[in-house]
C-alpha positions in Angstrom: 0.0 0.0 0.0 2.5 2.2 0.7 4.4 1.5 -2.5 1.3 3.2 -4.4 1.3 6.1 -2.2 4.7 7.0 -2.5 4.5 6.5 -7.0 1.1 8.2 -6.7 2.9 11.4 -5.0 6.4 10.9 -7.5 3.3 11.0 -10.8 2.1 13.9 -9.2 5.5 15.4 -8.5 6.3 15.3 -12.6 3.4 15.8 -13.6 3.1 19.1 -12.3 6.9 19.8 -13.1 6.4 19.2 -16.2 2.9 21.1 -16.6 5.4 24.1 -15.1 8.2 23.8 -17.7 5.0 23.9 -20.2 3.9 26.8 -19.4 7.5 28.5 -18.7 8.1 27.3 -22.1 4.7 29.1 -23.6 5.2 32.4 -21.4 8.9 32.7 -23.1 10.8 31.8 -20.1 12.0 28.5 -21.5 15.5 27.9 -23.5 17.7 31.1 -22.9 15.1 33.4 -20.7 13.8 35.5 -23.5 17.5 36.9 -24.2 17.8 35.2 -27.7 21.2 37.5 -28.5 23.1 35.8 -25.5 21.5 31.8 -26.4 23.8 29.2 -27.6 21.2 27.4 -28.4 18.3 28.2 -31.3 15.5 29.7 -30.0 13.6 29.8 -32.6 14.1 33.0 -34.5 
């Protein structure tokens, strides 16, 4: 029983970490933090 309990809380736990990085991501606050002339990395634009 307490085996469930304990994955039940770790799904939860991603889940909403990854719901977050989501909606980082949508807001622009994913990749390089809206500073797209300092990212190494593409951005997109």
């Amino acid at each position: 029983m307490t085996t469930w309990i304990v994955g039940g809380i770790l799904v939860i736990l991603v889940a909403a970490i990854i719901w977050k990085m989501i909606r980082d991501n949508k807001a622009g606050k994913g990749g390089c933090g809206g500073d797209c002339l300092h990212c190494r990395s593409n951005c997109g634009h």
